[in-house]
N, CA, C and O atoms as a printed pandas DataFrame, in Angstrom:
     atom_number atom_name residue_name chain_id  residue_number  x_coord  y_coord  z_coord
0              1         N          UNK        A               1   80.190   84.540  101.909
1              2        CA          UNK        A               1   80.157   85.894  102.480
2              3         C          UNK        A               1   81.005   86.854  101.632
3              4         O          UNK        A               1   80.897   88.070  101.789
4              5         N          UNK        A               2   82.007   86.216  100.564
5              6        CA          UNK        A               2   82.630   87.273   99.514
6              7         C          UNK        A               2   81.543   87.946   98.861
7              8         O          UNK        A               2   80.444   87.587   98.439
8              9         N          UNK        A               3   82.107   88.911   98.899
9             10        CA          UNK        A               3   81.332   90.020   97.720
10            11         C          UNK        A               3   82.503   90.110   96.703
11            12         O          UNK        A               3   83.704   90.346   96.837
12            13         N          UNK        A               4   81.422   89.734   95.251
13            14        CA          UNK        A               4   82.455   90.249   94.452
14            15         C          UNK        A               4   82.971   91.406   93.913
15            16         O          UNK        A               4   82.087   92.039   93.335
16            17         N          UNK        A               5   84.470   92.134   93.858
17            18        CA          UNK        A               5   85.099   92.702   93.556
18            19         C          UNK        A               5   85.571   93.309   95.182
19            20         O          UNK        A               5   85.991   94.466   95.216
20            21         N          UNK        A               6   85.528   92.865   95.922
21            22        CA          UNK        A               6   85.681   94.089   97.016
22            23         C          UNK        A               6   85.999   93.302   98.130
23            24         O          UNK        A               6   85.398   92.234   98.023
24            25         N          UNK        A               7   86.715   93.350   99.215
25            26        CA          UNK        A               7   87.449   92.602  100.064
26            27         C          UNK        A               7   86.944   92.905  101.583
27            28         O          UNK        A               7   86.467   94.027  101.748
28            29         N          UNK        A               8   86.989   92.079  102.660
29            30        CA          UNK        A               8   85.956   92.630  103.479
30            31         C          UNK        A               8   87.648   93.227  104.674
31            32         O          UNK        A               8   88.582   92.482  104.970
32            33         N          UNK        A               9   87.490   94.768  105.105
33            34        CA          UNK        A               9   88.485   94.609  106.141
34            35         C          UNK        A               9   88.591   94.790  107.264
35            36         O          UNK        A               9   88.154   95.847  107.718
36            37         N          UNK        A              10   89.112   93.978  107.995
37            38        CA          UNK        A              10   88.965   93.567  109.510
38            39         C          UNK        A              10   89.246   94.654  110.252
39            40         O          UNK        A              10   88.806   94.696  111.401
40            41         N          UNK        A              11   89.930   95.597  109.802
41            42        CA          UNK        A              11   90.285   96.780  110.843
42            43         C          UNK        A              11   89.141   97.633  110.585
43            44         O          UNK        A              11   88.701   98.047  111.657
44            45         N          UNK        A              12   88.597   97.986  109.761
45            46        CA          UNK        A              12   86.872   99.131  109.381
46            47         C          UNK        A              12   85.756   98.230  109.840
47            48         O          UNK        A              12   84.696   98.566  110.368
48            49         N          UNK        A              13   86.196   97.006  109.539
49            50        CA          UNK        A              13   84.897   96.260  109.787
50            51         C          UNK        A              13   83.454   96.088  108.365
51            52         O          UNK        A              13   82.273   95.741  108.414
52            53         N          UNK        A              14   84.299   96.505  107.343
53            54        CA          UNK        A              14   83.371   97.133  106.361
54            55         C          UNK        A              14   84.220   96.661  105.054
55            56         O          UNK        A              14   85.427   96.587  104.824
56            57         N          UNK        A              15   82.943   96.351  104.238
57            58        CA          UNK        A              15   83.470   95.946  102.835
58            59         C          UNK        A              15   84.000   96.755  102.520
59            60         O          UNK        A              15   83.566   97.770  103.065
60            61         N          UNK        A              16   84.952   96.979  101.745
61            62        CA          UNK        A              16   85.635   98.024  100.328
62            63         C          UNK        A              16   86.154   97.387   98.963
63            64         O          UNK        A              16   86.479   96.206   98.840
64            65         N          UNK        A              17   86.179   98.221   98.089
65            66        CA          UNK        A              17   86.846   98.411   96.824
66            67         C          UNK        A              17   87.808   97.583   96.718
67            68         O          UNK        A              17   88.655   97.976   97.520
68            69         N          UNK        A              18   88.229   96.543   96.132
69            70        CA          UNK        A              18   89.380   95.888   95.958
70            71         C          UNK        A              18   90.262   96.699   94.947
71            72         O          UNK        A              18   89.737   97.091   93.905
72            73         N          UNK        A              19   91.807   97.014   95.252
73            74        CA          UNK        A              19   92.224   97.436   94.655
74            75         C          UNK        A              19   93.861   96.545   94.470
75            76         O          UNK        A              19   94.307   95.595   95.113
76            77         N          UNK        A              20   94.354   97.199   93.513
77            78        CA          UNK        A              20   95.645   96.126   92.706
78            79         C          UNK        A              20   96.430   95.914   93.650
79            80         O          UNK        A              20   96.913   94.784   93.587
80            81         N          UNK        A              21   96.830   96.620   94.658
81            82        CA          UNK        A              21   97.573   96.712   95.676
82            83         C          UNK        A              21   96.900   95.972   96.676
83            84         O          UNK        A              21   95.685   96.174   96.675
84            85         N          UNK        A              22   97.426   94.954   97.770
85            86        CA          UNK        A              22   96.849   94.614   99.032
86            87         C          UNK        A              22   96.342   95.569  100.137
87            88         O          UNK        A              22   97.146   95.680  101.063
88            89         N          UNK        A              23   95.405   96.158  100.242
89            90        CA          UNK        A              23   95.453   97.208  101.533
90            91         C          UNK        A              23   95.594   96.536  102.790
91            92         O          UNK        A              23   95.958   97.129  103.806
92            93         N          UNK        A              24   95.175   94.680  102.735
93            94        CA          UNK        A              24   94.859   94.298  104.154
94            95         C          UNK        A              24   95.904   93.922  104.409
95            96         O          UNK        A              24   96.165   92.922  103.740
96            97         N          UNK        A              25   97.363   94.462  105.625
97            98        CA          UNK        A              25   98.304   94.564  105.973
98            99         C          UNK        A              25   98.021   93.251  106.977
99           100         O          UNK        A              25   97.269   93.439  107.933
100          101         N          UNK        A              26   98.695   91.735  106.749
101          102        CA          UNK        A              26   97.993   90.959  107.540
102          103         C          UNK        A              26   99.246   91.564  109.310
103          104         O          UNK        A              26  100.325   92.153  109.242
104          105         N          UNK        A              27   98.743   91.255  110.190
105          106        CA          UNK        A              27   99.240   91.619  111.486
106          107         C          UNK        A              27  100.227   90.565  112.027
107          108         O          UNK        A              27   99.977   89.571  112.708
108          109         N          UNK        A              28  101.850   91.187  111.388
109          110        CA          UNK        A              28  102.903   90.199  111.850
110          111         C          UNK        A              28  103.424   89.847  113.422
111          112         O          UNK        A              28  103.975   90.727  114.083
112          113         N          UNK        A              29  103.167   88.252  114.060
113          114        CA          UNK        A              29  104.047   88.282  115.301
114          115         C          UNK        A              29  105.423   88.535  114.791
115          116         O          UNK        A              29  106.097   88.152  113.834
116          117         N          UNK        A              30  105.665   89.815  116.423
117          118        CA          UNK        A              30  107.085   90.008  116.298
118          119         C          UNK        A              30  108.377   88.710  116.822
119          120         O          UNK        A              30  109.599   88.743  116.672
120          121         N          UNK        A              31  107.542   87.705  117.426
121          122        CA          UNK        A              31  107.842   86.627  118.048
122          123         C          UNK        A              31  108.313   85.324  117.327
123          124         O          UNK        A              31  109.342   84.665  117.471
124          125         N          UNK        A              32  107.216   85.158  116.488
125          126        CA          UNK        A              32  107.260   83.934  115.916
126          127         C          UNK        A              32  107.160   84.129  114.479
127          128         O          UNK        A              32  107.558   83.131  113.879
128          129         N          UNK        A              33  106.690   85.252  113.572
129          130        CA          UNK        A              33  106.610   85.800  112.563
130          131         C          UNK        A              33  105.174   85.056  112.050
131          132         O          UNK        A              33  105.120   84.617  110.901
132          133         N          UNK        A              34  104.221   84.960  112.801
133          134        CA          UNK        A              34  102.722   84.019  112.006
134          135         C          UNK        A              34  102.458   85.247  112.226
135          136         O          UNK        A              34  102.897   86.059  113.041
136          137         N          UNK        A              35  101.315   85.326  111.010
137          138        CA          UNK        A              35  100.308   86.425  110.649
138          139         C          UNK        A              35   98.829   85.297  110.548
139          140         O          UNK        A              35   98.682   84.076  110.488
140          141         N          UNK        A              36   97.901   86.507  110.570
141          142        CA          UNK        A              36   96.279   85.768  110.201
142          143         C          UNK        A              36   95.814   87.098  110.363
143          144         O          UNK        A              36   96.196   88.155  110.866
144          145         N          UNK        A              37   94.206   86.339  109.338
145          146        CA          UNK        A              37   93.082   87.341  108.439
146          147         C          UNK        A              37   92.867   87.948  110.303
147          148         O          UNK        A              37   92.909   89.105  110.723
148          149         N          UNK        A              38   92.709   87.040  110.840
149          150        CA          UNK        A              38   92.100   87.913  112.578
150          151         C          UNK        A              38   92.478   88.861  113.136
151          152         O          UNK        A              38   93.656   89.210  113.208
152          153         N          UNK        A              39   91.327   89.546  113.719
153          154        CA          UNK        A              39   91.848   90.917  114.190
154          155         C          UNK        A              39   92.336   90.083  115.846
155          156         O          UNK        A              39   91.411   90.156  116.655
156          157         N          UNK        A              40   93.235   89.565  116.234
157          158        CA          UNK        A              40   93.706   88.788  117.427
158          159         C          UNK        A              40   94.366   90.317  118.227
159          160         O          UNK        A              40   94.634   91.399  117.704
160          161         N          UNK        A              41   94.451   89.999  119.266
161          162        CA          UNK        A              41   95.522   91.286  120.120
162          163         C          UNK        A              41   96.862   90.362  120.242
163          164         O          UNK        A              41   97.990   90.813  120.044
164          165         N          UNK        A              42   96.571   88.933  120.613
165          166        CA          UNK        A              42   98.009   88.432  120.756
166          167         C          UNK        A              42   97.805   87.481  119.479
167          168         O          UNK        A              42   96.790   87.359  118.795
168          169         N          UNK        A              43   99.533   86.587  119.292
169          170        CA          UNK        A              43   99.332   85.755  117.960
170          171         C          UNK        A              43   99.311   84.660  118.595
171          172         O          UNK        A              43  100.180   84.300  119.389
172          173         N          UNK        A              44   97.733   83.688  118.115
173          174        CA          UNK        A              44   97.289   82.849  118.285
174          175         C          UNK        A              44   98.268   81.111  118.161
175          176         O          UNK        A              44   97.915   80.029  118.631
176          177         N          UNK        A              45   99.393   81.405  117.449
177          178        CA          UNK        A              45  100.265   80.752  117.516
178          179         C          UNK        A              45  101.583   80.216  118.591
179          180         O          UNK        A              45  102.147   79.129  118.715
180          181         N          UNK        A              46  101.789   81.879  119.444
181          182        CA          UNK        A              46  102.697   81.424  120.622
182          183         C          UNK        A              46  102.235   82.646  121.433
183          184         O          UNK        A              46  102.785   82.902  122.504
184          185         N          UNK        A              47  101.535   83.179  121.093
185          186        CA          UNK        A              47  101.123   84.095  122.413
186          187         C          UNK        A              47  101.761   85.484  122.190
187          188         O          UNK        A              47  101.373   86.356  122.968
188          189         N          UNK        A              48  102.514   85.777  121.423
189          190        CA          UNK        A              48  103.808   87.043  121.477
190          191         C          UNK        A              48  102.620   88.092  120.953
191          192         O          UNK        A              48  101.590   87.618  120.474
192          193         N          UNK        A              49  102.815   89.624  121.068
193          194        CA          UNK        A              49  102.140   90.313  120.394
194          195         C          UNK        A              49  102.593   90.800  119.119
195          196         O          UNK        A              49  103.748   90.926  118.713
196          197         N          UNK        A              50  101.109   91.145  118.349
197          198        CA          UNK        A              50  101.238   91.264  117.177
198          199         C          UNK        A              50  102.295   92.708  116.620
199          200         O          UNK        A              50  102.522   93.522  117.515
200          201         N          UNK        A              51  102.820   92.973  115.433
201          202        CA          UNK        A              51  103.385   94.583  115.168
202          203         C          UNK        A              51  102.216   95.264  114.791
203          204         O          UNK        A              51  101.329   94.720  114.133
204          205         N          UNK        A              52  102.177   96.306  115.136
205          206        CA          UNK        A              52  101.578   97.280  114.432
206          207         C          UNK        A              52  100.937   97.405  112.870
207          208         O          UNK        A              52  101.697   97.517  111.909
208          209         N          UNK        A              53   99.759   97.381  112.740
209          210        CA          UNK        A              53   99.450   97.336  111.201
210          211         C          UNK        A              53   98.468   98.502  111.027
211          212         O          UNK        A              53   97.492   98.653  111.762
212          213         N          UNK        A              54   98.789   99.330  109.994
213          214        CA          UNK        A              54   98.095  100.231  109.224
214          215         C          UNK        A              54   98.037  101.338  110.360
215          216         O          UNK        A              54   97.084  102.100  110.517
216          217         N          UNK        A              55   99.166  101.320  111.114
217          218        CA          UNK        A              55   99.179  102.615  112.383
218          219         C          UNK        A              55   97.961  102.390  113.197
219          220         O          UNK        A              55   97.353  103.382  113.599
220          221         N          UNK        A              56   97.681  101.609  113.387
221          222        CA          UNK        A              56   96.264  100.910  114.285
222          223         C          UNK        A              56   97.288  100.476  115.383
223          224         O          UNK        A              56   98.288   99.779  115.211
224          225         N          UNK        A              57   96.662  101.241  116.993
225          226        CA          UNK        A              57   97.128  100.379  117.890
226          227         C          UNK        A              57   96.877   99.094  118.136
227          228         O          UNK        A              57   95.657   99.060  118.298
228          229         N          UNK        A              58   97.314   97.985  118.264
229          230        CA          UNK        A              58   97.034   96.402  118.866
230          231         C          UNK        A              58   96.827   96.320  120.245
231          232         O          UNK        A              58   96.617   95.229  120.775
């Protein structure tokens, strides 16, 4: 499902441009500190909610 050069992101929902910089801010628990590619509301690891990423409410 990669496309090459371009990264798919979970918050647009839509391929884009890969660029040198990471744009995909993975979504840190403030709890337990696990992140994942998933757009989760809580972290699938202990339940705590996720921080804030890319000024996107959770």
């Amino acid at each position: 499902m990669e496309e090459e050069g371009k990264e798919y992101n979970w918050y647009t929902g839509k391929w884009e441009e890969e660029s040198g910089t990471s744009t995909t801010t993975k979504p840190t628990c403030q709890k337990c500190g696990g992140s994942s590619d998933m757009d989760w509301k809580y972290c699938p690891y202990c339940g705590g909610l996720w921080e804030p990423t890319n000024g996107r409410e959770i």
